[in-house]
N, C-alpha and C positions, 0 to 999 in steps of 0.2 A: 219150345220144348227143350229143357236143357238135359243135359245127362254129364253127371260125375265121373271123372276120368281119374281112375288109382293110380298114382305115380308110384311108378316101383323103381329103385333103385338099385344099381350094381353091388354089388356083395362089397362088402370092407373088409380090409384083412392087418388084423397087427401079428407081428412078429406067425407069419404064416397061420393063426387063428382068425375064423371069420368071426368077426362080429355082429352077435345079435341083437335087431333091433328092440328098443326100448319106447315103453308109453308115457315113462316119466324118469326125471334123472334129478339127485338131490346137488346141488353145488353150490360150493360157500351157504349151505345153511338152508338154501332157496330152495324147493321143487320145481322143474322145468318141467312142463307136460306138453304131449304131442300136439293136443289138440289146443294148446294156446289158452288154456284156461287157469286159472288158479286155485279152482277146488280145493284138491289135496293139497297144497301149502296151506293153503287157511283155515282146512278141516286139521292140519298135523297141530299149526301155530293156536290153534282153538283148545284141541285136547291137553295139550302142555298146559296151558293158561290156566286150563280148568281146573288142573290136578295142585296148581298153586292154588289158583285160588279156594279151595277145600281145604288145605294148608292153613291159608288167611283165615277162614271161618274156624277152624279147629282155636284158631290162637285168640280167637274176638275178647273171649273173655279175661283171657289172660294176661294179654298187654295194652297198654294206653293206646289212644288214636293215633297220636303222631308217629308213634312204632310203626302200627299196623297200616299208616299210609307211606310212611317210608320203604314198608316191605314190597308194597305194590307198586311202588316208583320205580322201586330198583329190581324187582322181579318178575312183576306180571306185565307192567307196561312195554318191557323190550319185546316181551316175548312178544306184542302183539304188533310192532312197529317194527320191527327187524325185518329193511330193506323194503320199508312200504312204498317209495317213491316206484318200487317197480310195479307191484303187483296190486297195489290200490285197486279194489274191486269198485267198477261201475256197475254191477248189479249190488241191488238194494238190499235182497237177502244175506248177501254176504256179508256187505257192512256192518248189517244188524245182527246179525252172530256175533261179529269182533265187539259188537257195543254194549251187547248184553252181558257180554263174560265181564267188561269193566264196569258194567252198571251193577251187578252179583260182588264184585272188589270191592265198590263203593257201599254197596250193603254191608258190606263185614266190615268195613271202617268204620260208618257213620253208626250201624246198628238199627238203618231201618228196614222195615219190614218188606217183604214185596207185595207189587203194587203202586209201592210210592211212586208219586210223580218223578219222572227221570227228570224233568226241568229243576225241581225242589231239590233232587239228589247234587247235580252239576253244581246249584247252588250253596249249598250246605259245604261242600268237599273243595270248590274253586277250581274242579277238573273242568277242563275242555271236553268235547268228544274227539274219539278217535278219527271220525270223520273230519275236523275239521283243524287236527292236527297233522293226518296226512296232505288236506291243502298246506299247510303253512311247511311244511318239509319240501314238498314241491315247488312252490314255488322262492326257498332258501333254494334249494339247488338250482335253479333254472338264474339266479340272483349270482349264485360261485359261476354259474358257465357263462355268461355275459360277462361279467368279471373279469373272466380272466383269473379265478381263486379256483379254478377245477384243474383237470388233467385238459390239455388242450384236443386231442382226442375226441371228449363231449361235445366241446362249441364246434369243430368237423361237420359233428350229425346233423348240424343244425342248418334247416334251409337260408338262404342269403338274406342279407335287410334289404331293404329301399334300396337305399344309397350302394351296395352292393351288385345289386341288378345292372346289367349292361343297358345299354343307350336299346336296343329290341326290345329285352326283355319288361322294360320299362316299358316300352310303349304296349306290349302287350298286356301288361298287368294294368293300366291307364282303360286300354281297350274293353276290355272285360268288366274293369270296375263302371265303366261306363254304359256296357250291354245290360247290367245286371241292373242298375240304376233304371234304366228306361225300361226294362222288361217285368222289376218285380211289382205285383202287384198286394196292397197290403188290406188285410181283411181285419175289420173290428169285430 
């Protein structure tokens, strides 16, 4: 039987003013939320998107493709990629909200209807998905912090290699990989 235990914390004080706590806080661009999720930044980063992209559809008619995928290159796609390597949602709803607003872009570019197959659409336009351009950001960054092409800072956070491991810690991690080896059992 577990039970939740409210951490409360001492009062904070600037310049003799307490400060009141906050459920979310906007920095460099980002929403921080208390509870560690990224709703609100992807619900703010969505409505923006949107309101271009209604922009995009107003102009469909009025400018050639390559304008109108030029627009969304340079206007709708930051919006929705702006510091994704943080907030990359692992739930599935969320990503498909971010995919839908660019698959709605890709509609106003290409001029097809909805409905159309998103595969046909990806295809027609040579877009990637957003999903699997935040993989290729993440792992460009994780490529700068090995490197040595980041702020040295980043490679800090990062747990030790192999070869980093002390002469213990080594035989523990041997140890382990070998308990797991003998212990796991695999089901077809």
């Amino acid at each position: 039987n577990y039970t939740i235990r409210k951490i409360t914390h001492p009062p904070l004080y600037f310049n003799g003013v307490q400060l009141q706590e906050s459920m979310s806080h906007k920095h460099l661009g980002v929403i921080l939320q208390k509870n560690c999720t990224w709703h609100q930044h992807i619900d703010q980063m969505c409505g923006k998107a949107s309101r271009t992209v209604g922009v995009l559809r107003g102009l469909m008619y009025k400018l050639d493709r390559k304008t109108l995928e030029i627009i969304h290159i340079s206007h709708i796609r930051p919006l929705l990629e702006y510091a994704d390597i943080l907030w990359d949602p692992h739930l599935e709803f969320l990503s498909e909200k971010l995919e839908n607003i660019q698959l709605a872009a890709a509609r106003a570019v290409t001029g097809a209807i909805r409905g159309t197959s998103h595969e046909l659409i990806y295809r027609e336009t040579g877009w990637e998905t957003l999903k699997s351009r935040r993989k290729q950001h993440r792992l460009s960054m994780m490529y700068k912090i090995i490197g040595d092409i980041s702020p040295s800072f980043l490679k800090d956070l990062l747990p030790p290699t192999f070869g980093e491991l002390t002469a213990r810690e080594t035989r523990y991690v041997s140890d382990l990989q070998t308990y797991r080896a003998n212990t796991t059992t695999f089901h077809e």
